[in-house]
C-alpha positions in Angstrom: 62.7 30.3 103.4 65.8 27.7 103.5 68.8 29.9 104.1 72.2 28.7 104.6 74.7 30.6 106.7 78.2 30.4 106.1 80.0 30.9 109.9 81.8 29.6 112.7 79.5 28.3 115.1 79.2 26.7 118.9 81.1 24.8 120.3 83.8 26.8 118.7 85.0 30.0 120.7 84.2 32.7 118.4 82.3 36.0 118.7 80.8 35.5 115.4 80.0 32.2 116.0 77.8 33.3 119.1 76.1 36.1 116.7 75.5 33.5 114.2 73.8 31.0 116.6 71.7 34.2 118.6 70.6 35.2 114.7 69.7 31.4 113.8 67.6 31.2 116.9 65.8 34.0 115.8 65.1 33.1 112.2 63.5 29.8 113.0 60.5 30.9 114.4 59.5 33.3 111.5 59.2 30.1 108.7 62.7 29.7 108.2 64.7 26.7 107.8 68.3 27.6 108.7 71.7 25.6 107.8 74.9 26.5 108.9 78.2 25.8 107.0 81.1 26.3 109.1 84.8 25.1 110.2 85.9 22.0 111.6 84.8 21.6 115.2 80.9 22.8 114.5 78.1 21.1 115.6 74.6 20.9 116.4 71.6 20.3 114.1 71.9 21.2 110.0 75.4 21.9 111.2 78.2 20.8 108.2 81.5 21.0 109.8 83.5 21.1 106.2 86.3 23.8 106.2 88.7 24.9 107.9 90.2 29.1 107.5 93.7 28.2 105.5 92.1 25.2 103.3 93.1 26.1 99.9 90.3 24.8 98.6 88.0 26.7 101.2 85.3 27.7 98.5 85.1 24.6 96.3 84.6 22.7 99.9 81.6 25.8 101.1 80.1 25.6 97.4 79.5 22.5 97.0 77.9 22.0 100.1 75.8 25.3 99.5 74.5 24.3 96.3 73.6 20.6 97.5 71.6 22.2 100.3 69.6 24.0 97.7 69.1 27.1 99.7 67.0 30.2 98.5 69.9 32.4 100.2 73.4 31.8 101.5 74.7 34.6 104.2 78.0 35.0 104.9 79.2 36.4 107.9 82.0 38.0 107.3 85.4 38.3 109.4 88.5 38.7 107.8 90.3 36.3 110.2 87.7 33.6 109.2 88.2 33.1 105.8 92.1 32.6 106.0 95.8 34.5 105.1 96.0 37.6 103.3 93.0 39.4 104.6 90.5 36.2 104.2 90.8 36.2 100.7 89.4 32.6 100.5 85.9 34.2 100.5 86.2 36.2 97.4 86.3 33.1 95.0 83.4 31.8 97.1 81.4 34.6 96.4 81.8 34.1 92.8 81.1 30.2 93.0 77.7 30.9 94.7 76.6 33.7 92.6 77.4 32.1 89.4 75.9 29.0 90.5 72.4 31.7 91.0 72.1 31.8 94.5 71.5 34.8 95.7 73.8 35.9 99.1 74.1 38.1 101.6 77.3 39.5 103.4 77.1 40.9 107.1 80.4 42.9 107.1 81.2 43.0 111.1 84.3 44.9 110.4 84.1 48.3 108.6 86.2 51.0 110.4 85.7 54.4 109.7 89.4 54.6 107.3 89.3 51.2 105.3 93.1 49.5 105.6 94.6 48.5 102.1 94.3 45.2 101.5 91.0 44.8 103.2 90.0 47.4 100.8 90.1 44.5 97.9 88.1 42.2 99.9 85.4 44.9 101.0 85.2 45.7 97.2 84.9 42.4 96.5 81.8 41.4 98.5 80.0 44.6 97.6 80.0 44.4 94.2 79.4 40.5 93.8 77.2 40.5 96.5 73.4 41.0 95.9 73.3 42.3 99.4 75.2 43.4 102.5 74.5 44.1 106.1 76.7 46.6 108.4 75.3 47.4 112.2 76.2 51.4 112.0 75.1 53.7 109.7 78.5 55.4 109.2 79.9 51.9 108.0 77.4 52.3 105.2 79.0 55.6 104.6 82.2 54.0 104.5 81.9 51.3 102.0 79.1 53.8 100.0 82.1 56.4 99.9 85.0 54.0 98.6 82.5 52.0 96.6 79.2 53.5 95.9 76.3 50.9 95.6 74.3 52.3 98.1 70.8 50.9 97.3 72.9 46.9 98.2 73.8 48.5 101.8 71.7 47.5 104.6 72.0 48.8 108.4 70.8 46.4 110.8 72.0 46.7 114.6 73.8 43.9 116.3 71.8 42.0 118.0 70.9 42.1 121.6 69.0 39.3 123.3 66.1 40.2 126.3 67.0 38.7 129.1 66.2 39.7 133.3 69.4 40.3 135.4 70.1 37.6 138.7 69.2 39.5 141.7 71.6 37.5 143.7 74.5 37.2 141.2 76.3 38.8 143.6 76.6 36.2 146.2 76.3 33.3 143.9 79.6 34.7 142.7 80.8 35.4 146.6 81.0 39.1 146.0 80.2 41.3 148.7 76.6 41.9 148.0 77.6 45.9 149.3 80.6 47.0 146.5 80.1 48.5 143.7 81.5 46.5 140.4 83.1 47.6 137.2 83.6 44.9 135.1 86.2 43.7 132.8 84.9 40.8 130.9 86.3 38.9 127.6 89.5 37.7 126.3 92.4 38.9 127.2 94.3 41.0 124.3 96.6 44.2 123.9 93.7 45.8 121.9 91.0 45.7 124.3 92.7 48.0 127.1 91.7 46.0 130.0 95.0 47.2 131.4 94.2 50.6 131.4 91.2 49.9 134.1 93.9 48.0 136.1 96.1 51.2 136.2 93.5 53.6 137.1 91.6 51.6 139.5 93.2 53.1 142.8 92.1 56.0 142.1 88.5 55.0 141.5 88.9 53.4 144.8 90.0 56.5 146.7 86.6 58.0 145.7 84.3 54.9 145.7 85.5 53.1 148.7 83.2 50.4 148.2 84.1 49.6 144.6 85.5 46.2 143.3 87.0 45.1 140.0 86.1 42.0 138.8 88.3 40.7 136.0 86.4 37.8 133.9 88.0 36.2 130.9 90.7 34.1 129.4 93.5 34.2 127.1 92.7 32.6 123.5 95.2 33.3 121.4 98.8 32.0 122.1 101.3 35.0 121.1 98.8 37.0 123.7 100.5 34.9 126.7 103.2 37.9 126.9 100.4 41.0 127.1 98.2 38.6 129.5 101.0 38.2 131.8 102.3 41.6 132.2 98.4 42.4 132.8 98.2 39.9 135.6 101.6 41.1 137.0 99.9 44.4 136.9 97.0 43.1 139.2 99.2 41.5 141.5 101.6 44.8 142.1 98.2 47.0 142.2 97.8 48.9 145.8 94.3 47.8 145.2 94.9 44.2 144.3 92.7 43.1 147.7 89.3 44.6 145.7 90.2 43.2 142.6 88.8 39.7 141.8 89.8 37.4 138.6 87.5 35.0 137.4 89.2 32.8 134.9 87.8 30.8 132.3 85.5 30.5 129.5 82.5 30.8 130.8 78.8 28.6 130.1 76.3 30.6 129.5 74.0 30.7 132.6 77.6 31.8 134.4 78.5 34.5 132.1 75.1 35.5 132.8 75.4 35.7 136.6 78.7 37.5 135.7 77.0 40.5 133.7 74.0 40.6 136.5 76.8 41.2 139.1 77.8 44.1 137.7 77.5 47.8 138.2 79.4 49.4 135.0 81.0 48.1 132.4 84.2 50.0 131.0 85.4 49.1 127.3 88.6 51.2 127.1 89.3 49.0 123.3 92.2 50.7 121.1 90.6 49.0 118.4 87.7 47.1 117.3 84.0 48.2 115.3 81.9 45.7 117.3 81.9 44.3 120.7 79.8 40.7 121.2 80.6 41.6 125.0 78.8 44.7 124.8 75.3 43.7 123.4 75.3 41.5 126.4 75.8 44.3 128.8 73.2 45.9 127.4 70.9 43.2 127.4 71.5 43.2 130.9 70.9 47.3 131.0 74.2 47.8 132.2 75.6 51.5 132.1 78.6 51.4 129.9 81.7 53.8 129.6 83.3 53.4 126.4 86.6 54.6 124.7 86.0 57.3 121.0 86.0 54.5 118.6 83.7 55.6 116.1 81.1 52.4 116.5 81.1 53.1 120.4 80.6 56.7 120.3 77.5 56.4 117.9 76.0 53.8 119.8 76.3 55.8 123.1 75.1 59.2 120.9 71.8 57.2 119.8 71.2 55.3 122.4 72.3 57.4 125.9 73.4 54.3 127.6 76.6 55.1 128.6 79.8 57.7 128.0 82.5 58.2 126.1 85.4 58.8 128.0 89.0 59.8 125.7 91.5 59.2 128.3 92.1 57.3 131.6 91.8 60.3 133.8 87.9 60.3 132.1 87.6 56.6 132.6 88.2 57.3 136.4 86.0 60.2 136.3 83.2 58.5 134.3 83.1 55.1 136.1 82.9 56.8 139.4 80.3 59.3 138.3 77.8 56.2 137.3 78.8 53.9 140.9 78.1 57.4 142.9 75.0 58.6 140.9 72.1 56.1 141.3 69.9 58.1 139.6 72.5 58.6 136.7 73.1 55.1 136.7 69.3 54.4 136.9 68.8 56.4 133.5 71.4 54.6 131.6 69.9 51.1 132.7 66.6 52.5 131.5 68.1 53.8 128.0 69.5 50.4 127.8 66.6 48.6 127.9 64.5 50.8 125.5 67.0 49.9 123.0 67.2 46.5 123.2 62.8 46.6 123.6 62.8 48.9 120.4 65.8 48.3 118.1 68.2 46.0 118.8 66.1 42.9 120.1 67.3 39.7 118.3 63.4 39.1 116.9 63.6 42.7 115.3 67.2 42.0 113.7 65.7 38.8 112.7 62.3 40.5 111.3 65.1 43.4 109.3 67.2 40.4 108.0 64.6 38.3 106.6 63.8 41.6 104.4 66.8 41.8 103.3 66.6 38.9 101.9 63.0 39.3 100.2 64.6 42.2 98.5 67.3 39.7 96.8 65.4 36.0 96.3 63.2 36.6 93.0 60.9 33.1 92.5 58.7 33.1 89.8 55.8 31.4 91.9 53.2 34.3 91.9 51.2 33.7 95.5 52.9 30.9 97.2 54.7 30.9 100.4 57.3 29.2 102.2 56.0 26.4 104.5 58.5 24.4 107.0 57.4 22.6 110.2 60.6 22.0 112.0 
């Protein structure tokens, strides 16, 4: 099948543009010839770099290229930061251009919360009703957008992905860690929303009860009017009583060294205020890393299907929580095990590959009886 995906995409620093490549990777080897249109600063092979968020003429520039790839399906994925001002409303005209030129497309929404904001609202009803189909990674997202806008049968639940990896034994002292502490981790950008600060706060504490433990603080700041949040957060490492077990990796990391990150550690917190998807996350559970999460809906019912972590609804059950898993090794052991059994049954980039490519059967109608798609890359 020759699907183009409409994205950001590597080198650019962009959680969907890591799904996107991850999802890419995985399509290839079932048959699939795969073409990514994305913003200025893209690259790599089938890559057009044509668009950037605010161009005004954002989908004449994406359709055009669409249709002159010829694709049998175009898939958006869909951010409403991506596609420009006023809620990304750039990809609504889009949508039309490609459908009325008869492609057929699919939408992965990667934001749905639980209570739709208005504005957003427009664009959600948008993409579900032009759309021929659309992807969302919890089932009570489907609810959501089935609730405000019916149209269940177009509404597809298909897990983020999560890739199988094997952790670095001796991540530890590759990173010069003490091979003997304990680690929570705190890993990704820095940003009010993601409550990194509330781990700083409550950290002597978990100290007092894990002597051994050691924070580890891996990231960078990406977005310019964050400078003000990231440097009260570092001035609130630097006045900690436990500043001398907390450690700051800065940067954004290559691959292989975000990988030794992840192995290092021994829990991962995510106290986010907001958010419906974490790109962070699926790799700390591709490492089988024991997670303690904050009630956002997306988090809780992940942990509730899954058993690889807990919820924890204030900082006093963060502490709690985070020092159950680094004093419990057969607790910890369990999670890790969870973990992997849902990455091996469910969540494994080849099976969201396998799910997606049905989606798409379900939409691309060809009138050509027995034959198949054939594509040596």
């Amino acid at each position: 099948m020759r699907i183009a995906m409409i994205s950001t995409y590597p080198p650019i620093e962009c959680g969907i543009g890591a799904y996107t490549d991850y999802l890419v990777e995985a399509l290839k080897p079932l048959n699939n010839e795969v073409h990514i249109i994305s913003q200025t600063g893209a690259e790599g092979h089938n890559v057009y770099a044509v668009f950037n968020a605010d161009d005004s003429d954002l989908s004449e520039r994406v359709s055009n290229i669409a249709v002159k790839i010829t694709p049998d399906v175009v898939h958006i994925q869909h951010e409403f930061g991506l596609f420009g001002k006023q809620f990304g409303v750039n990809v609504v005209p889009l949508v039309y251009k490609l459908r009325l030129a008869g492609i057929p497309v699919v939408a992965t929404l990667h934001t749905v919360y639980e209570k739709i904001r208005p504005g957003a609202d427009i664009i959600l009803k948008a993409l579900v009703d032009v759309c021929d189909a659309v992807i969302v990674h919890e089932e009570f997202q489907k609810k959501t957008l089935v609730k405000a806008f019916g149209q269940a049968e177009k509404i597809n639940v298909i897990p983020h992905g999560v890739r199988k990896v094997k952790a670095f034994p001796d991540a530890k002292k590759r990173l010069d860690l003490d091979e003997n502490r304990k680690v929570v981790l705190l890993c990704g950008y820095f940003r009010p929303s993601k409550g990194f600060h509330k781990i700083v706060d409550i950290f002597p504490q978990i100290l007092k009860r894990v002597p051994k433990a050691e924070l580890v603080v891996a990231g960078k700041m990406r977005q310019v009017e964050y400078a003000d949040y990231r440097n009260k957060f570092f001035q609130k490492i630097n006045l900690s009583t436990a500043r001398e077990h907390i450690t700051v990796f800065r940067g954004q990391f290559p691959q292989k060294t975000f990988d030794y990150i992840l192995s290092a550690a021994d829990v991962v917190p995510f106290p986010y205020l907001a958010g419906a998807q974490s790109g962070v996350m699926a790799h700390a559970l591709a490492f089988k890393k024991p997670l303690v999460v904050s009630p956002l809906r997306a988090f809780k019912e992940l942990v509730r299907k899954t058993g690889v972590g807990m919820v924890a609804r204030s900082k006093k059950a963060f502490a709690e929580a985070i020092c159950k898993i680094l004093k419990d090794k057969e607790l910890a052991s369990k999670l890790s095990q969870n973990a992997e059994r849902y990455v091996r049954e469910m969540a494994g980039w080849d099976i969201v590959a396998r799910r997606t490519v049905s989606t798409y059967h379900k939409i691309v109608k060809v009138p050509y009886g027995r034959a198949r798609y054939v594509y040596v890359p």
